[in-house]
Backbone bond lengths (Angstrom), bond angles and torsions (degrees), N, CA, C in turn:
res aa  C-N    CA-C-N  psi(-1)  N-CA   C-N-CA  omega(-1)  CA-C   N-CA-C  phi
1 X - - - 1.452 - - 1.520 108.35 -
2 X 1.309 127.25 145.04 1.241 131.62 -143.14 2.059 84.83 -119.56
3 X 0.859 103.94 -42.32 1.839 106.32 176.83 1.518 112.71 -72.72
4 X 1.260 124.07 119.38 1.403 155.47 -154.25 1.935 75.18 -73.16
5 X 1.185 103.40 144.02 1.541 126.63 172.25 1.841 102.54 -101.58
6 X 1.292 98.47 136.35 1.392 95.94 166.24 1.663 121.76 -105.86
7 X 1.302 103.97 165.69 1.909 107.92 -148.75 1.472 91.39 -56.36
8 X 1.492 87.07 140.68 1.601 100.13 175.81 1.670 115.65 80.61
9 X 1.272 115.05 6.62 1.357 111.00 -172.32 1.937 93.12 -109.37
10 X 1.514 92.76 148.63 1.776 96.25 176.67 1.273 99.14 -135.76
11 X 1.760 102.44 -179.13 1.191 102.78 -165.87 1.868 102.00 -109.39
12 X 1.534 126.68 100.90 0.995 95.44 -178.97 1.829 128.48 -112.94
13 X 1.311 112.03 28.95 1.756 120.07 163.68 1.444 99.68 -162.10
14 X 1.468 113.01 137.75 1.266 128.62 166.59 1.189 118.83 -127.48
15 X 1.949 130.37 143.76 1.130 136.24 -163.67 1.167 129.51 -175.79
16 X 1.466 119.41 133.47 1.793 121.72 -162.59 1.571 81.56 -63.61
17 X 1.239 119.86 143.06 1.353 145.47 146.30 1.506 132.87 -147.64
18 X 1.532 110.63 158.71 1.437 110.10 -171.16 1.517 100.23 -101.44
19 X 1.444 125.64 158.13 1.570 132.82 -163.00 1.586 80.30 -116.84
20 X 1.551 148.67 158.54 0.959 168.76 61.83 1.258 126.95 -4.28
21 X 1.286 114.23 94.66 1.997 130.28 -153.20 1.277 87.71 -146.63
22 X 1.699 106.50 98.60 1.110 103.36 173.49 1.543 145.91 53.56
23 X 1.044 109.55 -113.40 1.971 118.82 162.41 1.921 96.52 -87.88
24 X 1.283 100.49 -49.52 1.746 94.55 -160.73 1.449 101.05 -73.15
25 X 1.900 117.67 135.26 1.504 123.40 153.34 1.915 98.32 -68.13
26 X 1.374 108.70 125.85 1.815 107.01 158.75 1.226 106.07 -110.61
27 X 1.597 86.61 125.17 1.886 105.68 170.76 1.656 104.34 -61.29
28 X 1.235 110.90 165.83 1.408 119.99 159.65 1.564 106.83 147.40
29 X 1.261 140.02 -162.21 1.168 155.84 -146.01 1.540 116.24 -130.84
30 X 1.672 110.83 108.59 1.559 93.98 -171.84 1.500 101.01 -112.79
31 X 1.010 124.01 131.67 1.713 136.96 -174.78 1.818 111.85 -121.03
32 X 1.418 82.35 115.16 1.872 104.47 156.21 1.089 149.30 -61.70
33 X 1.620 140.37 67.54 0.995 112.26 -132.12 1.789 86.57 -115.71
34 X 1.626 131.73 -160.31 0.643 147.17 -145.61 1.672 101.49 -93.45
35 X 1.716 128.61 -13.18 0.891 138.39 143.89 0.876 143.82 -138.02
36 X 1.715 115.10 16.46 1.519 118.99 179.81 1.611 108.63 -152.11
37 X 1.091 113.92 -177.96 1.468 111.96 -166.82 1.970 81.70 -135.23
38 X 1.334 103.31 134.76 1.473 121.54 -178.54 1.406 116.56 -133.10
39 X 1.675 118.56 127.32 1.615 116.91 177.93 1.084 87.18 -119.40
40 X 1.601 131.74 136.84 1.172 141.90 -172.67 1.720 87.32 -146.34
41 X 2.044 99.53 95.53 1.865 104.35 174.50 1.555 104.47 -77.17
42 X 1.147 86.81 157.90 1.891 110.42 -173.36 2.080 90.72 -67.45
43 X 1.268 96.24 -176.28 1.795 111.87 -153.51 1.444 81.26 -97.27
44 X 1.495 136.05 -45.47 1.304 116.12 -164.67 1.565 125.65 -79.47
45 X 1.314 110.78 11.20 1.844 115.22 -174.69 1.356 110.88 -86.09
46 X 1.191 119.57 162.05 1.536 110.81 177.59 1.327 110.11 -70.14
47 X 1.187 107.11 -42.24 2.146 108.77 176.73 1.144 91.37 -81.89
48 X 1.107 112.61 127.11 2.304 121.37 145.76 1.020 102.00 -120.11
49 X 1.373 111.38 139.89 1.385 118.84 129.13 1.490 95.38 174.21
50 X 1.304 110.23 -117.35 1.885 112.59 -147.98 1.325 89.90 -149.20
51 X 1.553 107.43 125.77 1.668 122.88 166.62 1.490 101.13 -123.96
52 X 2.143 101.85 122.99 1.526 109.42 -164.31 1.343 102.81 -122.38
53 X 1.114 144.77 123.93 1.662 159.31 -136.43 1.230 96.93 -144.35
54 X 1.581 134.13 81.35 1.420 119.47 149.06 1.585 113.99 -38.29
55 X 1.174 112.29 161.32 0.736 123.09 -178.01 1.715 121.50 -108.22
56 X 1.212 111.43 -13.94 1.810 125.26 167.21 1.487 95.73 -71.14
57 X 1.733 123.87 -28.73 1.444 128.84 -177.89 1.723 121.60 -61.10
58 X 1.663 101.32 -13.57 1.626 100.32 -149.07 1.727 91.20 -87.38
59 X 0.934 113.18 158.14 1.663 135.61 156.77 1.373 126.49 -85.30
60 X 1.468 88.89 -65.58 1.924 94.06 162.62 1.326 90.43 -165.55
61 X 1.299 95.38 -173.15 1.611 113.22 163.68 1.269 106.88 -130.40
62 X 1.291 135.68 179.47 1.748 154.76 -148.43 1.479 110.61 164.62
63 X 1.371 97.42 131.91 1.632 119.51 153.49 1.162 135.80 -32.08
64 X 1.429 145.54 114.49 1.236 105.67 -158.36 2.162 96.73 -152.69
65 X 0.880 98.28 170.36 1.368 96.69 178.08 1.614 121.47 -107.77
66 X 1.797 116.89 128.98 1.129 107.98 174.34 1.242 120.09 -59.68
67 X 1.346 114.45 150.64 1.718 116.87 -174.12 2.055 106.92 -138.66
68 X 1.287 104.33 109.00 1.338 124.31 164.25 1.262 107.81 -48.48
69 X 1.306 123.35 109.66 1.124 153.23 147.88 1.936 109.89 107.91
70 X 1.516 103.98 -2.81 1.124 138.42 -158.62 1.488 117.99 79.27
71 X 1.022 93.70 20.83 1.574 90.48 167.18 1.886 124.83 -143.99
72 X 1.376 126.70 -12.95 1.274 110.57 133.74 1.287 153.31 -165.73
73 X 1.237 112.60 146.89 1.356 152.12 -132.38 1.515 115.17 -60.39
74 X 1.821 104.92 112.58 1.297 109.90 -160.67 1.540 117.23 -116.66
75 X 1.220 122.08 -21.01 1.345 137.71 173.59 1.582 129.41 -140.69
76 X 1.274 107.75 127.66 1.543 88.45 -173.34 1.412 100.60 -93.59
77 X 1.380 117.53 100.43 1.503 132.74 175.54 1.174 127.33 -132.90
78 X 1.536 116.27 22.57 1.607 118.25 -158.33 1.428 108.61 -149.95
79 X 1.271 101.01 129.81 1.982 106.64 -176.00 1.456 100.34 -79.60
80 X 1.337 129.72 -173.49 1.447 145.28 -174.77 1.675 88.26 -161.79
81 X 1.710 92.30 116.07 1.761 92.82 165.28 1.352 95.59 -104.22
82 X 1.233 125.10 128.45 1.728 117.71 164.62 1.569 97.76 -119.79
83 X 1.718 97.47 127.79 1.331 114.87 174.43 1.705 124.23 -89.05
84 X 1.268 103.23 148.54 1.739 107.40 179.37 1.639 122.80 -23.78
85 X 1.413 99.11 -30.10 1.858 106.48 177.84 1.491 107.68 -91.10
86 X 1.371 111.90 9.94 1.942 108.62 173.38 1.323 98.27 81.13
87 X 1.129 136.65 11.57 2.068 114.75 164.25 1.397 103.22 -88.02
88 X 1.548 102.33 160.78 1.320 103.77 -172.26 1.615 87.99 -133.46
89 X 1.548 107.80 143.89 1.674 117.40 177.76 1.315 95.06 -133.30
90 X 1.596 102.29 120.25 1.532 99.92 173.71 2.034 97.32 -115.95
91 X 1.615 93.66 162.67 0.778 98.54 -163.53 1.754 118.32 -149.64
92 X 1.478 127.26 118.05 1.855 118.92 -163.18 1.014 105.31 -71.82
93 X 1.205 142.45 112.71 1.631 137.49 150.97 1.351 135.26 -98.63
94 X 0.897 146.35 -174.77 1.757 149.74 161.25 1.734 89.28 -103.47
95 X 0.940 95.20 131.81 1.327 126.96 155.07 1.313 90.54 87.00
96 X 1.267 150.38 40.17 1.117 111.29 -172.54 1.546 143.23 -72.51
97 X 1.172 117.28 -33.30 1.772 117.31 144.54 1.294 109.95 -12.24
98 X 1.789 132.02 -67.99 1.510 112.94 172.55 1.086 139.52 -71.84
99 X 1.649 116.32 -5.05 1.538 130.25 155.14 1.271 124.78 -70.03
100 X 1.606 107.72 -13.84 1.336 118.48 -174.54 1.625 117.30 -89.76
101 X 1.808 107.71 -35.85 1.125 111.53 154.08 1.471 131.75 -95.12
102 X 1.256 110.90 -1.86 1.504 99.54 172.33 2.298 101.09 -76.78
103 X 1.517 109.05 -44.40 1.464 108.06 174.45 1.276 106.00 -43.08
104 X 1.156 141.60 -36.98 1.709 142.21 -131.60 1.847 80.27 -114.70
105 X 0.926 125.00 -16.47 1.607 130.15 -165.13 1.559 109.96 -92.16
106 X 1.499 102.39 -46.26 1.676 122.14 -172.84 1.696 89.32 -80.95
107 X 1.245 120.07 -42.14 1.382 108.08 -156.03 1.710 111.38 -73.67
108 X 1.423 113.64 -18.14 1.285 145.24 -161.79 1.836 99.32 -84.04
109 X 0.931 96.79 -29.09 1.867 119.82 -175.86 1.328 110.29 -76.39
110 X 1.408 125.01 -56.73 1.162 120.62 170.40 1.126 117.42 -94.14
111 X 1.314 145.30 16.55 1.330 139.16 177.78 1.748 110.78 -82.35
């Protein structure tokens, strides 16, 4: 992980995932850590960089379906974190059901 952890923070799930930007899916790596949720896209996408999700920020999370082009809907493989200020970050994972409760688990920890 390329984003500096702060003291006392760990890393606890890591996973190839796609970020939802608009029209473009971005590949890259989304990591759980002990208070935040991090997508750090790979160097070759047109968007890079780093999407950082406290985690005192989240509302919930939900199931959600990938959507071609963002608009339609081809797999149901993708969580939606929507935070207290109304954005919504969706996101493709494997497994996601256990990304859904391990987030809902960490977030439950520091609250």
């Amino acid at each position: 992980m390329k984003a500096q952890l702060d003291a006392g923070e760990t890393i606890v799930k890591v996973g190839i995932a796609n970020h939802q930007r608009g029209a473009e899916s971005v590949g890259g790596k989304l990591y759980l850590t002990t208070q935040r949720l991090v997508f750090e896209s790979h160097d070759f996408n047109i968007q890079t960089g780093s999407t950082v999700i406290d985690l005192r920020d989240v509302a919930r999370v939900e199931p959600a379906w990938t959507k071609f082009l963002n608009l339609i809907p081809l797999m149901p493989n993708s969580i939606k974190v929507i935070t207290k200020a109304g954005q919504e970050h969706s996101f493709v994972v494997f497994g996601r059901d256990k990304w859904i409760r391990t987030i809902e688990g960490q977030d439950a920890r520091i609250r």
